[in-house]
C-alpha positions as CSV (number, residue, x, y, z in Angstrom):
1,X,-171.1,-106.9,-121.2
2,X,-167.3,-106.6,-121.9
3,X,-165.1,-109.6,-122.5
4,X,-168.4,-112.0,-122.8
5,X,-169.4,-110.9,-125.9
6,X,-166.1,-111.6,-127.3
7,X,-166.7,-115.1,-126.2
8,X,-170.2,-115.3,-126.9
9,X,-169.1,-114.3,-130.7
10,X,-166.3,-117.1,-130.7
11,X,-168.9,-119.5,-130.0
12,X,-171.4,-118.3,-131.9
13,X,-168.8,-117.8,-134.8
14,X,-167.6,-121.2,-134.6
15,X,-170.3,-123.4,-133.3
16,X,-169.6,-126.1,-135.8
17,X,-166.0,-126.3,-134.8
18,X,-166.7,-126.9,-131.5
19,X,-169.4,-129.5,-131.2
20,X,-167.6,-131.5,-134.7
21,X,-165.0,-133.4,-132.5
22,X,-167.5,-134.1,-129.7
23,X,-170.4,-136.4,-128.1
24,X,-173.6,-135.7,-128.6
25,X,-174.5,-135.5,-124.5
26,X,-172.0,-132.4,-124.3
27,X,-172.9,-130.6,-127.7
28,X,-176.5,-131.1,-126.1
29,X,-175.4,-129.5,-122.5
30,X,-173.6,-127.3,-124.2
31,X,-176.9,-126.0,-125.8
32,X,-178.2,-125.1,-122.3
33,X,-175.4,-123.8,-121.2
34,X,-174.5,-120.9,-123.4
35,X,-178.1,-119.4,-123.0
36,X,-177.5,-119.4,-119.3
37,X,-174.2,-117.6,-119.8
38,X,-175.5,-115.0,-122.5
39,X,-178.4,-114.1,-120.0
40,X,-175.8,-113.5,-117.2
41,X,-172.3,-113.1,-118.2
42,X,-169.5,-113.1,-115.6
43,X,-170.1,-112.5,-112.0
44,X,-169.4,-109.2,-110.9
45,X,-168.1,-107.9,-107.8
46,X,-171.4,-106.7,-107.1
47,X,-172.2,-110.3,-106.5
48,X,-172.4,-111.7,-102.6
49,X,-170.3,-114.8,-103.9
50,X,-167.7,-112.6,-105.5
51,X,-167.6,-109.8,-103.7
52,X,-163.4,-109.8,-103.4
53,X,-162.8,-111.6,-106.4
54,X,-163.2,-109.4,-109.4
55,X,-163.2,-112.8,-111.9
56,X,-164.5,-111.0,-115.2
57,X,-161.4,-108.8,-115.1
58,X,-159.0,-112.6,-115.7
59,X,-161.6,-113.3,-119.0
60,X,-160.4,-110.5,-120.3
61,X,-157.0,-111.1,-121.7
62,X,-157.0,-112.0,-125.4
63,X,-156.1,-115.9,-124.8
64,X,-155.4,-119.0,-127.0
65,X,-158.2,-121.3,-127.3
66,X,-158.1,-124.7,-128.9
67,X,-161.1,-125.3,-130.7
68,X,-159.7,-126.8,-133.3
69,X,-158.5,-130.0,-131.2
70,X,-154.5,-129.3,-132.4
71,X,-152.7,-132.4,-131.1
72,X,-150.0,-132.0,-128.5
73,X,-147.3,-134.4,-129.6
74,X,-145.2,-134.8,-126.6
75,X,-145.3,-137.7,-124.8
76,X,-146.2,-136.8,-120.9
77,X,-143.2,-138.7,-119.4
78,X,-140.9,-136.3,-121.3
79,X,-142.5,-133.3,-119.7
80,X,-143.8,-134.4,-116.2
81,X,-142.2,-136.9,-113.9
82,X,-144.1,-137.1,-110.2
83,X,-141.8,-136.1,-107.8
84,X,-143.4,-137.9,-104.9
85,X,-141.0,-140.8,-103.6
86,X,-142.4,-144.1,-103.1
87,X,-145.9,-142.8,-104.2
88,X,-147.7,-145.5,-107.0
89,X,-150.4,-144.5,-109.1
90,X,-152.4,-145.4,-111.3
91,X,-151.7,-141.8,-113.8
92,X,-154.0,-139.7,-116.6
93,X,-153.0,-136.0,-117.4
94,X,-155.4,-133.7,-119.1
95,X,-152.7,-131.4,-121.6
96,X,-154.2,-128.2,-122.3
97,X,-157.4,-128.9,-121.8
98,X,-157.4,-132.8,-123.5
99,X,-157.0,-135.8,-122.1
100,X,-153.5,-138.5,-122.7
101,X,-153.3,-141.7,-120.9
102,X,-150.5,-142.1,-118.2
103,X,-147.6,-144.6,-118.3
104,X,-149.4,-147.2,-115.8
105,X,-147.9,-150.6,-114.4
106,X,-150.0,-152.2,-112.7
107,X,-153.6,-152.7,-114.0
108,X,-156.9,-151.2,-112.6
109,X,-159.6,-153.6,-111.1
110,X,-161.7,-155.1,-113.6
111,X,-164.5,-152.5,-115.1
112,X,-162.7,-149.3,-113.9
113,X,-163.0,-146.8,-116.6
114,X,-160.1,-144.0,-116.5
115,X,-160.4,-142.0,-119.7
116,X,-161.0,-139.6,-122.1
117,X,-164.8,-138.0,-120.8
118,X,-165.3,-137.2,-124.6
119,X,-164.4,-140.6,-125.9
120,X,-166.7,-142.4,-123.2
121,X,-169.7,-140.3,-124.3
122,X,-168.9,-141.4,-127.3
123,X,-169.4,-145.0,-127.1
124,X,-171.0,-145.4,-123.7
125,X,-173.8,-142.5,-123.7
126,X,-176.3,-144.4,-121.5
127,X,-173.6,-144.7,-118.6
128,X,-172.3,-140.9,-118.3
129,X,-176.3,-139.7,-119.5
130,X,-177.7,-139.3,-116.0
131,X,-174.5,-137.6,-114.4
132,X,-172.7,-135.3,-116.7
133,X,-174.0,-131.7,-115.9
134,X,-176.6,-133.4,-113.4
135,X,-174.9,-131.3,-110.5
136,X,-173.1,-128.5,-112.5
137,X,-175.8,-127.6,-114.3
138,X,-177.1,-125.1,-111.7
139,X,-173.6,-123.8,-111.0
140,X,-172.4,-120.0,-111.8
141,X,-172.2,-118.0,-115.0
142,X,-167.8,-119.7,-115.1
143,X,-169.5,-123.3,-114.6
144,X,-171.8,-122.2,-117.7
145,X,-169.2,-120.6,-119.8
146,X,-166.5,-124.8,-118.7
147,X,-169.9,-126.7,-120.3
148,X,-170.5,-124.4,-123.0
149,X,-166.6,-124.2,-124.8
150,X,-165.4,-128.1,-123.2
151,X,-164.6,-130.8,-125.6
152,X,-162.9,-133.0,-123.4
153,X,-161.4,-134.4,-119.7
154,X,-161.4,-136.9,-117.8
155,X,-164.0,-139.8,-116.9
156,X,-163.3,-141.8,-113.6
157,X,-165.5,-144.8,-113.1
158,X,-166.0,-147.3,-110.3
159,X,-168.1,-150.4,-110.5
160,X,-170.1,-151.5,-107.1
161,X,-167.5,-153.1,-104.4
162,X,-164.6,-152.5,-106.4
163,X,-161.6,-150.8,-104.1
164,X,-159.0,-149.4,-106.3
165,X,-156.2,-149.9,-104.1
166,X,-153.7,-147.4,-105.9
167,X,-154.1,-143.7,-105.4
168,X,-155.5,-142.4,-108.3
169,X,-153.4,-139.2,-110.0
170,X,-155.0,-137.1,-112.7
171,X,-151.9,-133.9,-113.6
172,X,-153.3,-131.1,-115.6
173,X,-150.5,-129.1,-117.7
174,X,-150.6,-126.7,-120.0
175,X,-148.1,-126.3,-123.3
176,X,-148.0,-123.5,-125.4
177,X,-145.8,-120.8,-126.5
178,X,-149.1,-118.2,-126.4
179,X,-151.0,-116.5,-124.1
180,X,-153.8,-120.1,-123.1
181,X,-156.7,-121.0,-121.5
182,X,-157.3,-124.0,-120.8
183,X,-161.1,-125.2,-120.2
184,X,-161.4,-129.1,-118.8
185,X,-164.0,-131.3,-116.8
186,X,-163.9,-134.2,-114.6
187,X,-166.9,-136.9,-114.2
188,X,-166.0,-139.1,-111.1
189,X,-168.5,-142.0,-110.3
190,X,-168.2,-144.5,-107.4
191,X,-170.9,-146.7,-107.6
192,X,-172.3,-148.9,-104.2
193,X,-169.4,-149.9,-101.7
194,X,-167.0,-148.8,-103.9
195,X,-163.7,-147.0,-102.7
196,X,-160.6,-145.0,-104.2
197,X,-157.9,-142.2,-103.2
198,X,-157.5,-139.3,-106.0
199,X,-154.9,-137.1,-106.3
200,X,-155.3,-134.1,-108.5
201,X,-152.1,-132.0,-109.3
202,X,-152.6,-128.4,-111.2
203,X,-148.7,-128.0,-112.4
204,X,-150.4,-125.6,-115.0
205,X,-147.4,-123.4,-116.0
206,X,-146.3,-120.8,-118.9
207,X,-144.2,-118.0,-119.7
208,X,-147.3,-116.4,-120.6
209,X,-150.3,-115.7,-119.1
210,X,-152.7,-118.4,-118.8
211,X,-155.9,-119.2,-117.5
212,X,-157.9,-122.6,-116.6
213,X,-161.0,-123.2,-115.5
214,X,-162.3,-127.1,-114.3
215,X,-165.6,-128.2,-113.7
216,X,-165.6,-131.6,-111.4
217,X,-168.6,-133.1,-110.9
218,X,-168.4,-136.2,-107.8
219,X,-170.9,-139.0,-107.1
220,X,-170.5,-141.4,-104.2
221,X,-172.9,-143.9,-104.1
222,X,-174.4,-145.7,-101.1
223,X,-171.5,-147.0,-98.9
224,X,-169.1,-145.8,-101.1
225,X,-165.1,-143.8,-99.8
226,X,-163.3,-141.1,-101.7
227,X,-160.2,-139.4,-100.6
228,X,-160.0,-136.7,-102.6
229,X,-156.3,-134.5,-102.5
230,X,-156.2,-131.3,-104.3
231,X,-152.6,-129.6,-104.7
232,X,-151.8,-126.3,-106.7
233,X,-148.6,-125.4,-108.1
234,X,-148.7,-122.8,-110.4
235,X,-147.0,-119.5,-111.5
236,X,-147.5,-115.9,-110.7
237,X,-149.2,-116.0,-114.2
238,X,-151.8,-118.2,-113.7
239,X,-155.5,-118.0,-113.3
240,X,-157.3,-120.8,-111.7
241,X,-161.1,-121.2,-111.8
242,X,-162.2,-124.4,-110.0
243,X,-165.7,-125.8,-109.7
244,X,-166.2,-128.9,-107.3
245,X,-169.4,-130.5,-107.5
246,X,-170.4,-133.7,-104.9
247,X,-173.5,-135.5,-104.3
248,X,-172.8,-138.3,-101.8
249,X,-175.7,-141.3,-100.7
250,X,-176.4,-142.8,-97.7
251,X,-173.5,-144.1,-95.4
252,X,-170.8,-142.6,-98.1
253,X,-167.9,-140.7,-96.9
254,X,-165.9,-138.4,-98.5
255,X,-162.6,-136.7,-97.3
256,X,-161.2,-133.7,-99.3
257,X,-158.2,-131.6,-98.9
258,X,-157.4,-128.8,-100.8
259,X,-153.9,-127.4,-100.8
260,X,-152.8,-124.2,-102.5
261,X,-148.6,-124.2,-102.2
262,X,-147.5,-121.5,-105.3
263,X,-150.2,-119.6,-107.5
264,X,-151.2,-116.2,-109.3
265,X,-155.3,-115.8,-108.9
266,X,-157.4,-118.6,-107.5
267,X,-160.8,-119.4,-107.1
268,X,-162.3,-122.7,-105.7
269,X,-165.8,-123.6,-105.1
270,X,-167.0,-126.8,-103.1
271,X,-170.6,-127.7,-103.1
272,X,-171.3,-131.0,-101.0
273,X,-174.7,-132.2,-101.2
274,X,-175.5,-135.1,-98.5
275,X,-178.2,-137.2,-99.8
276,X,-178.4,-139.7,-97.8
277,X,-178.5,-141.0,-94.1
278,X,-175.0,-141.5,-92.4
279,X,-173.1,-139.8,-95.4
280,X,-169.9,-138.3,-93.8
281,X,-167.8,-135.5,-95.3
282,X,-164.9,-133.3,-94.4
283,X,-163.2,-130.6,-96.2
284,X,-159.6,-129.6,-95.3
285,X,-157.9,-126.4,-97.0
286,X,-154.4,-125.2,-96.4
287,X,-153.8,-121.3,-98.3
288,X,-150.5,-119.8,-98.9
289,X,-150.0,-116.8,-100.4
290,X,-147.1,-113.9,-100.9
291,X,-146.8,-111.5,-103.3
292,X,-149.6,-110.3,-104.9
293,X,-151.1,-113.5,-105.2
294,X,-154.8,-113.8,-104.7
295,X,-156.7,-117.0,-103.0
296,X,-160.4,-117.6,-103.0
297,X,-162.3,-120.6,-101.4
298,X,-165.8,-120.7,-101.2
299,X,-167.3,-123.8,-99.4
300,X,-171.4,-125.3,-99.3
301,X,-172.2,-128.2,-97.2
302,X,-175.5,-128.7,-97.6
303,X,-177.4,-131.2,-95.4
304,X,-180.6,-132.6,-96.9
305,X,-181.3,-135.4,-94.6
306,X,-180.9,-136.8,-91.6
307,X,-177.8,-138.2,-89.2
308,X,-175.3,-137.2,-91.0
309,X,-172.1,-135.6,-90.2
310,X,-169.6,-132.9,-91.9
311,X,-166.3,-131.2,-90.3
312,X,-164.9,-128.2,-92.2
313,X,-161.1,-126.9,-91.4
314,X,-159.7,-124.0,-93.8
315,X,-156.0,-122.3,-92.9
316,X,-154.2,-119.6,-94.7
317,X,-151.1,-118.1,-94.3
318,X,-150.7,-114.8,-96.4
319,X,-147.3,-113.0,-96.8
320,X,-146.2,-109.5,-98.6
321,X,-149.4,-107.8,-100.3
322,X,-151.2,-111.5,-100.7
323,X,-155.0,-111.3,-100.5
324,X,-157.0,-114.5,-99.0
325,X,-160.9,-114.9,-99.2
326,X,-162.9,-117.7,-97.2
327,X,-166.8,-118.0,-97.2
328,X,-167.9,-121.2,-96.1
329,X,-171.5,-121.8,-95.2
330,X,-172.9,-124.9,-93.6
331,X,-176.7,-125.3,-94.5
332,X,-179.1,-127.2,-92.2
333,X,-182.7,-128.3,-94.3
334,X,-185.5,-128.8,-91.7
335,X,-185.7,-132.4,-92.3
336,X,-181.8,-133.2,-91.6
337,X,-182.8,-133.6,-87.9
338,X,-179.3,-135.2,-85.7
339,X,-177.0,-132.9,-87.7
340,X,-173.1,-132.9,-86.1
341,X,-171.6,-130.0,-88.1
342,X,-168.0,-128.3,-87.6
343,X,-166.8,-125.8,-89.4
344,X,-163.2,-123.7,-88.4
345,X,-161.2,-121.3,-90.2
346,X,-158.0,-119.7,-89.5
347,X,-155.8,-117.4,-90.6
348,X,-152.4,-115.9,-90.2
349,X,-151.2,-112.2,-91.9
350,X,-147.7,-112.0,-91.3
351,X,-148.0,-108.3,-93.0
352,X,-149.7,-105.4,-92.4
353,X,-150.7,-105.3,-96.3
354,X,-151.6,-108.7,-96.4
355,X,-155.9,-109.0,-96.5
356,X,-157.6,-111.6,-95.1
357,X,-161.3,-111.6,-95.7
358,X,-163.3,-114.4,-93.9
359,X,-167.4,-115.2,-93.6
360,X,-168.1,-118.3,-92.2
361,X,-171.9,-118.5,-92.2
362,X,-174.5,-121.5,-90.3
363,X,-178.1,-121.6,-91.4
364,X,-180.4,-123.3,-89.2
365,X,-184.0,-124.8,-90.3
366,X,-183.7,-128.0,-87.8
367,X,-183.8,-127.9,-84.1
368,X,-182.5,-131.8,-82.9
369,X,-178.5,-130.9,-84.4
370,X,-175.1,-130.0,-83.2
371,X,-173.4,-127.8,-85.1
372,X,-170.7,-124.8,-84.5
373,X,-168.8,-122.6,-86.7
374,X,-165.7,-120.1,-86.0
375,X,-163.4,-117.7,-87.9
376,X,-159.7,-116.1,-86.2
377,X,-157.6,-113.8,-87.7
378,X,-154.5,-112.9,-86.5
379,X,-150.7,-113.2,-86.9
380,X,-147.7,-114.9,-84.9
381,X,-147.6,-115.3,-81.4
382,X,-144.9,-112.6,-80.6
383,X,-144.8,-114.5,-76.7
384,X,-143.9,-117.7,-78.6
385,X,-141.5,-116.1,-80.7
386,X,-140.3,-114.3,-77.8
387,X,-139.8,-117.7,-75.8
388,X,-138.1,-119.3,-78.4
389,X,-135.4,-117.1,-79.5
390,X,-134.8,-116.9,-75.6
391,X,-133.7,-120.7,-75.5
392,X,-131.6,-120.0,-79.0
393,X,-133.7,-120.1,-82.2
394,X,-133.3,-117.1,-84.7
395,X,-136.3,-115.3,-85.0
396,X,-136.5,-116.1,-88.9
397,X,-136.5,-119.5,-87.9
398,X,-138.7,-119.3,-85.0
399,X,-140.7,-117.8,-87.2
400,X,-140.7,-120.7,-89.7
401,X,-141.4,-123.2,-87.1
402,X,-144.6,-121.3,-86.2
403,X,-145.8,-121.3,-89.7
404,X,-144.6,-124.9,-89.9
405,X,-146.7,-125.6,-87.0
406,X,-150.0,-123.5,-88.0
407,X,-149.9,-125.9,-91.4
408,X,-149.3,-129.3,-90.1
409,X,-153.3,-129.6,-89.1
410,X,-154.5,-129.9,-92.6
411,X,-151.4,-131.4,-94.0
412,X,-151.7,-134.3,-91.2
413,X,-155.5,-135.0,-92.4
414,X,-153.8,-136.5,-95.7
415,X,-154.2,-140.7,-95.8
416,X,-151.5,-141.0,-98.4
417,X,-148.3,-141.3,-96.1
418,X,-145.7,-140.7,-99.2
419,X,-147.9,-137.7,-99.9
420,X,-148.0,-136.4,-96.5
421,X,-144.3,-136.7,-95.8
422,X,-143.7,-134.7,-99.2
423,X,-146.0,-131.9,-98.6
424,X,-144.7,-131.2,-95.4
425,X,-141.3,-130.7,-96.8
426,X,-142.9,-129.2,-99.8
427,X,-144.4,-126.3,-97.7
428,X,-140.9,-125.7,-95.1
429,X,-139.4,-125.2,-98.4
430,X,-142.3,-122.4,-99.3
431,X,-141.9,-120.8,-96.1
432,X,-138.3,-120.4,-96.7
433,X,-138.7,-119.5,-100.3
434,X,-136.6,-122.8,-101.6
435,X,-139.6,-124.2,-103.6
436,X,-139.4,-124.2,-107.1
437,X,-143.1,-124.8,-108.3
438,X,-143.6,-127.6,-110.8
439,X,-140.6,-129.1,-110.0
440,X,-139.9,-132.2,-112.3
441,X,-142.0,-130.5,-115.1
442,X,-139.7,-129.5,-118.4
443,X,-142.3,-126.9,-119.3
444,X,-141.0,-124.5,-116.6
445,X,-137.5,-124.9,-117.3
């Protein structure tokens, strides 16, 4: 082992400072967890699941950790204003890794719990007992290593038939004038017939280099909706380790888009189980990537039952020396008989030095289903370019309306209109290097 033991010797080392500010459920997950990681350690690149994404290496840097629970005094509307016009939402932010409330108008419904995961632990044990680490429990050695240092994030609870009508925006930032990580965890619970939009914003931004890893654990109940939007705006500095758990019941449906605009090294994970009969998902991703930058999305749909349905639609568009890594595997269980199952990726290298490495992967144990899967790699259409600056379009900006184009799939699959709109300025402006990331954030000023 290299940089493990370092952490397994922090936590060893200071055991009592960690589980002192916290709830007894994640002290005792915690437990669990650190064995798991000791026996293991980080994935190597050895591993089929990391085979391009060399994830030990980004432990290694000698980073900030706040064990001790130092308070971040400023208030979050003097270092993050949403820049989304005529979007309302009901707001939390996790700072660092801890979470602060948002400044809210309107009310939510009657018994909808937004708040501190910790705090809720705290006081409500029996309600978060049989969820927290239900699904994350079996995740990877960087799932282990979230449960085994967290002490706090961010609890999201819907009673049964209660709609939250308001899109639901959780920001994670980071302040600090030191090297950071930054380790935090989302519980989101719809119970029966319940419904919500979610809008998760990564702004995570420092001079220095940082690192955060989240662990979000999902649960739709029986006829329950969630829109789930994902969007990334980080610095060249940053390392992002992303964990997605979801376990959906029997006639849920859940929609989640996952947008990378600016970054350093990323790596998401999405593990949908479907539970239950008539559960619909369908899992959008939009990649872009210049630089050096490095993007990893690894996708598992996993169909237990019968009738139900998933579509799977991942883009990227690298630039420069960018690298972009897509595994997504759909997985049919003999008794999920009636299966319709899509999945499509696509990709665009504008460079010769740009790397695009893409396994889409379908396994089979039911015979009555419908399912297809598909990978393309390529770059722009030089006819279409051709064609266009024939009829007067400059070939930079031919070229942009190509990239524009390739995009617009996955950004048109968002439900929130104000969102929408602004993300499909928000990436012309990347293509034509305008975007400043974190815009409306004092932290990267």
């Amino acid at each position: 082992m290299g940089s493990e033991q370092e952490y397994i010797d922090i936590f060893d080392r200071h055991r009592e400072l960690i589980d002192e500010p916290c709830a007894k459920l994640l002290n005792d997950e915690r437990a669990k967890a650190i064995i798991r990681f000791k026996a293991t350690g980080f994935p190597g690149i050895k591993e089929e699941n990391w085979l391009h994404t060399n994830i030990a290496k980004r432990f290694s840097a000698d980073y900030g950790m706040n064990l001790g629970r130092v308070e971040v005094k400023a208030g979050t509307h003097d270092i993050f204003t949403c820049d989304v016009p005529n979007l309302r939402t009901h707001q939390a932010y996790i700072i660092n890794d801890t979470f602060h409330p948002g400044n809210n108008g309107k009310p939510l419904p009657e018994g909808v719990i937004l708040g501190s995961l910790n705090d809720v632990a705290e006081n409500h044990p029996a309600l978060l007992a049989p969820y927290y680490n239900s699904l994350a429990g079996k995740g990877d050695s960087t799932v282990q290593f979230n449960t085994a240092f967290v002490q706090d994030g961010v609890l999201l609870y819907i009673p049964k038939n209660i709609e939250v009508e308001e899109t639901v925006q959780i920001v994670a930032l980071l302040q600090a004038n030191v090297e950071m990580m930054s380790i935090r965890r989302l519980l989101i619970i719809l119970e029966e017939n319940s419904k919500a939009s979610l809008l998760l914003c990564d702004h995570s931004s420092l001079q220095q280099q940082s690192l955060s890893t989240q662990v979000t654990e999902i649960f739709i109940g029986r006829g329950a909706s969630l829109d789930l939007y994902e969007l990334e705006e980080t610095a060249g500095n940053n390392t992002r380790v992303g964990s997605l758990f979801v376990r959906q019941d029997a006639d849920s449906r859940f929609n989640h888009c996952n947008i990378t605009l600016t970054n350093g090294f990323t790596r998401n994970s999405v593990e949908v189980s479907l539970e239950g009969k008539g559960a619909e998902t369908r899992i959008n991703g939009l990649a872009i990537g210049d630089k050096e930058q490095h993007i990893d999305n690894r996708t598992l749909v996993d169909h237990k039952v019968p009738h139900c349905t998933s579509n799977e639609l991942y883009k990227y568009i690298l630039d420069e020396q960018s690298t972009g890594v897509f595994a997504g595997k759909m997985l049919i269980r003999p008794d999920a008989q009636q299966t319709v199952s899509e999945q499509t990726n696509r990709n665009l290298c504008l460079t010769s030095c740009a790397h695009m490495y893409a396994q889409p992967q379908l396994e089979i144990y039911a015979d009555d289903v419908k399912c297809s899967h598909g990978s393309t790699v390529g770059q722009l259409d030089e006819s279409a370019l051709f064609y266009m600056q024939q009829r007067g379009i400059p070939a930079e900006e031919a070229r942009h309306l190509l990239m524009y184009a390739f995009a617009g799939e996955v950004i048109d699959s968002i439900g929130i209109d104000a969102l929408r709109d602004r993300l499909h300025m928000l990436v012309e402006k990347r293509f034509r290097g305008e975007l400043n990331h974190c815009k409306g954030c004092t932290l990267c000023k």
